[in-house]
C-alpha positions in Angstrom: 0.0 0.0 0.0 1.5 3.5 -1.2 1.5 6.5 1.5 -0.1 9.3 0.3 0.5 13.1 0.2 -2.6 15.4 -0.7 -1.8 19.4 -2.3 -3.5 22.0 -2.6 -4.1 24.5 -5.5 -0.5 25.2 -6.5 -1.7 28.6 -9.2 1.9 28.6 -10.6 4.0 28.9 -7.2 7.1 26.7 -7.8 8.6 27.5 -4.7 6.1 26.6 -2.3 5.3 22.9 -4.5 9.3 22.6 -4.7 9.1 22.5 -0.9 6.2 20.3 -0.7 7.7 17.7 -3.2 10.8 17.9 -1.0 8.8 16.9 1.9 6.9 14.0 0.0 10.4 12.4 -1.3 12.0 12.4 2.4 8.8 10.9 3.9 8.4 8.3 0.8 5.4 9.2 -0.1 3.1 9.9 -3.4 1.6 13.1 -4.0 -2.1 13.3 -5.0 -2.2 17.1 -6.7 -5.5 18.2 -6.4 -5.5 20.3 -9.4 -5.5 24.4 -10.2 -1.4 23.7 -11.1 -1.3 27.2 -13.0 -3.2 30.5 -13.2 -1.5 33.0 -10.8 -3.5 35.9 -9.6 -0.1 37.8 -7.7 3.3 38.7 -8.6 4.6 35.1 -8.3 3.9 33.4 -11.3 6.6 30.1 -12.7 4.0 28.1 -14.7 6.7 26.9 -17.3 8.9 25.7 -14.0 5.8 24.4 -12.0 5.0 22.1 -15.1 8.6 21.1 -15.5 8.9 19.9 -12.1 5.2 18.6 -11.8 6.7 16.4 -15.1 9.5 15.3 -12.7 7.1 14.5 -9.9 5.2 12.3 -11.9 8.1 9.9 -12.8 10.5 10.4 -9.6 7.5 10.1 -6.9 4.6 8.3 -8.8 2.6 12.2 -8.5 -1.1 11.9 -10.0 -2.4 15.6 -11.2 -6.2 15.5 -11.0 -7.8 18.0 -13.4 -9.3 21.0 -12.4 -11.5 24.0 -14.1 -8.2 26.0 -14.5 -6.2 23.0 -16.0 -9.7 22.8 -18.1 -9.9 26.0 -19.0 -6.2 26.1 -20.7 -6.9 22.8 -22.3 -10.1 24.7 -24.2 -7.9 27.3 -25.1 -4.8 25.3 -26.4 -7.4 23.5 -28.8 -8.4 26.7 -30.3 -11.8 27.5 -28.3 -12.6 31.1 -27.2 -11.7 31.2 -23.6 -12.4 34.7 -21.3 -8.9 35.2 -20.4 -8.6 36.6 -16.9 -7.7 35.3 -13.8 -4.4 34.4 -14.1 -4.5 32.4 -17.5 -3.6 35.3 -19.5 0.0 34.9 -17.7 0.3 31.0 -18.0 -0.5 31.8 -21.9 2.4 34.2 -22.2 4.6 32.2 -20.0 4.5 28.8 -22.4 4.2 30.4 -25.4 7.5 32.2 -24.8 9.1 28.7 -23.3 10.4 25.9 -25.3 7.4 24.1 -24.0 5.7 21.8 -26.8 1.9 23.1 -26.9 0.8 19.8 -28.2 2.7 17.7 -25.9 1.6 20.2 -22.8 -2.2 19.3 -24.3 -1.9 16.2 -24.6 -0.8 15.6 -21.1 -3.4 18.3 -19.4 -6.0 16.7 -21.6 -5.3 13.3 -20.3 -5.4 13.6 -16.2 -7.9 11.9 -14.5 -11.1 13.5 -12.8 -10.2 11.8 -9.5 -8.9 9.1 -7.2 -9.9 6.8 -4.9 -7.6 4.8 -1.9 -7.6 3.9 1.1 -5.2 5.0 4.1 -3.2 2.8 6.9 -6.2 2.8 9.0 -8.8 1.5 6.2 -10.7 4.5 5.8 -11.1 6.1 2.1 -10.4 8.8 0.5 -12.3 10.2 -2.7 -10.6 13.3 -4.2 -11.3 15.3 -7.1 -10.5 18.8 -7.6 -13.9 20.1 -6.6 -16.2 17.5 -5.8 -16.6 13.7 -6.1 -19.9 13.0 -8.0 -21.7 9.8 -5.9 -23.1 8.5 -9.1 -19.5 7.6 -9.9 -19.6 4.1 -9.5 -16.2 2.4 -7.2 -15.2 -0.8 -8.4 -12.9 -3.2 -6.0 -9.2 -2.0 -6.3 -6.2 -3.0 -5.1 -4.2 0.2 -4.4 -6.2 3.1 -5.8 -8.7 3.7 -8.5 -8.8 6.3 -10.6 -11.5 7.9 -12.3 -10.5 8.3 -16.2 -12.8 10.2 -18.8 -14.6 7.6 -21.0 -16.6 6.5 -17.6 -17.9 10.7 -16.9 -20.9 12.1 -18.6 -20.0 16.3 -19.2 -22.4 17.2 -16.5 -20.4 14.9 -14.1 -16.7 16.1 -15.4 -18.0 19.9 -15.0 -19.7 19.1 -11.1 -16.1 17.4 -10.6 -14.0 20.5 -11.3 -16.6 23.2 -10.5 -18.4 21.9 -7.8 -22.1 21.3 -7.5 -24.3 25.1 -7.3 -27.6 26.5 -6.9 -29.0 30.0 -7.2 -27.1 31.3 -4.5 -23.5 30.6 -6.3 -21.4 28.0 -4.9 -22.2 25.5 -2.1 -20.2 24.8 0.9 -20.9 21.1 0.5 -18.5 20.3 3.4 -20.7 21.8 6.0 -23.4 19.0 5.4 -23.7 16.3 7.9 -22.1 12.9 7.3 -24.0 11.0 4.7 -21.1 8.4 3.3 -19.2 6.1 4.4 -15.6 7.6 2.8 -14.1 11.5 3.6 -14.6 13.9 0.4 -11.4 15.7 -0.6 -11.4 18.5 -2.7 -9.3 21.9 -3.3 -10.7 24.4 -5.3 -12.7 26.8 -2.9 -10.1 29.2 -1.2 -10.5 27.2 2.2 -9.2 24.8 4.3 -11.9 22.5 5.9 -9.9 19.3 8.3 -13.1 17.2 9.4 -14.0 13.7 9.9 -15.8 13.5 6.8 -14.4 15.9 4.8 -10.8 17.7 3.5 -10.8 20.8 1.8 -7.6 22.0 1.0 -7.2 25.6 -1.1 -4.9 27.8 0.7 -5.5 30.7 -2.0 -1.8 30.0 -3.1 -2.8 32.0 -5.7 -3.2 35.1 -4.3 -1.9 38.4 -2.4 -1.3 38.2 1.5 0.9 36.8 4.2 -2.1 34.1 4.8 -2.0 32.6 1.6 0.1 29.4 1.6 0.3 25.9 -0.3 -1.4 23.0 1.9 -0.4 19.4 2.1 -1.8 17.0 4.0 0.3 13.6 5.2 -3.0 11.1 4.5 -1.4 7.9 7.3 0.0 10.9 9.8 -3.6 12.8 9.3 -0.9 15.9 9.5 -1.4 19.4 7.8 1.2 21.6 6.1 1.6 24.7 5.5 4.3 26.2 2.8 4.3 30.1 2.4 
């Protein structure tokens, strides 16, 4: 059984992920990014580094990249699709198309990340992630280690409640401050929070943004541990 390592929304910051990657290679464990990887809203912003190390991640530490409504929304725009270019994608734009970054590899490998993934920790319980929320009418098979949720088995209405999160009238809702009703703990980023229950992890530290609050969260899944990297 793998030990896992959840982040945050990362929005570009390859500091603060080079720290957390640091810290998931000296405890041995596999990091489960949550999705957001680019799109910086403040000065910082290294989305040609962030990718390259994310790259490295993936074959040095095992790292699974879950997609997210940022991720999707540079996807759309890499295929050629009008995209409204604010919040930070305008810079991640600029940034690879003045790298030596391939654009079709870069889509290729966005367009192919999983919606989610499903394991279990040390102590049996399970974990269902996905960027912003796990739809229940995904269907969990038996699996050994983890299970991950690929695109051929989503409908668009489920993909789009996966990275945006389920809504009413009012805008967003704060699904986490539901009661129990499941048997596993929901993990999501997404939503400029962090929420550490026994039924839920929500784990956006607005990485993203301005302020001395803002910070990249990881959370050690066996050592139920939080971290913070500013």
């Amino acid at each position: 059984m793998k030990n896992y390592a959840l982040i945050g929304d990362i929005h570009s910051h390859y500091s603060r992920l080079s720290q957390a990657l640091l810290y998931c290679r000296d405890n041995e464990l596999t990091p489960i990014l949550l999705g957001d990887i680019f799109d910086s809203r403040c000065f910082v912003s290294e989305s040609v580094e962030v990718y390259y190390l994310v790259r490295e991640a993936e074959e040095a530490l095992g790292a699974i990249v879950l997609q997210s409504n940022h991720q999707n929304k540079l996807i759309r725009h890499l295929k050629g699709n009008k995209v409204v270019l604010n919040h930070g994608l305008e810079r991640t734009i600029e940034e690879f198309e003045n790298s030596s970054v391939d654009l079709e590899v870069l889509l290729e490998w966005l367009d192919t990340r999983p919606y989610g993934i499903v394991f279990k920790d040390k102590f049996g319980e399970e974990y269902r992630c996905a960027h912003a929320y796990f739809s229940s009418r995904i269907e969990v098979p038996e699996y050994k280690d983890h299970f991950l949720v690929e695109h051929d088995l989503l409908t668009t209405k489920i993909k789009n409640v996966m990275i945006y999160g389920p809504v009413n009238t009012d805008g967003r809702i704060a699904w986490w401050d539901s009661p129990r009703r499941h048997d596993y703990r929901m993990v999501a980023g997404h939503y400029h929070v962090v929420v550490d229950r026994d039924h839920c992890l929500v784990l956006d530290g607005e990485c993203g943004d301005e302020g001395e609050h803002v910070f990249l969260g990881l959370y050690d899944v066996n050592k139920k541990l939080l971290k913070k990297f500013f």
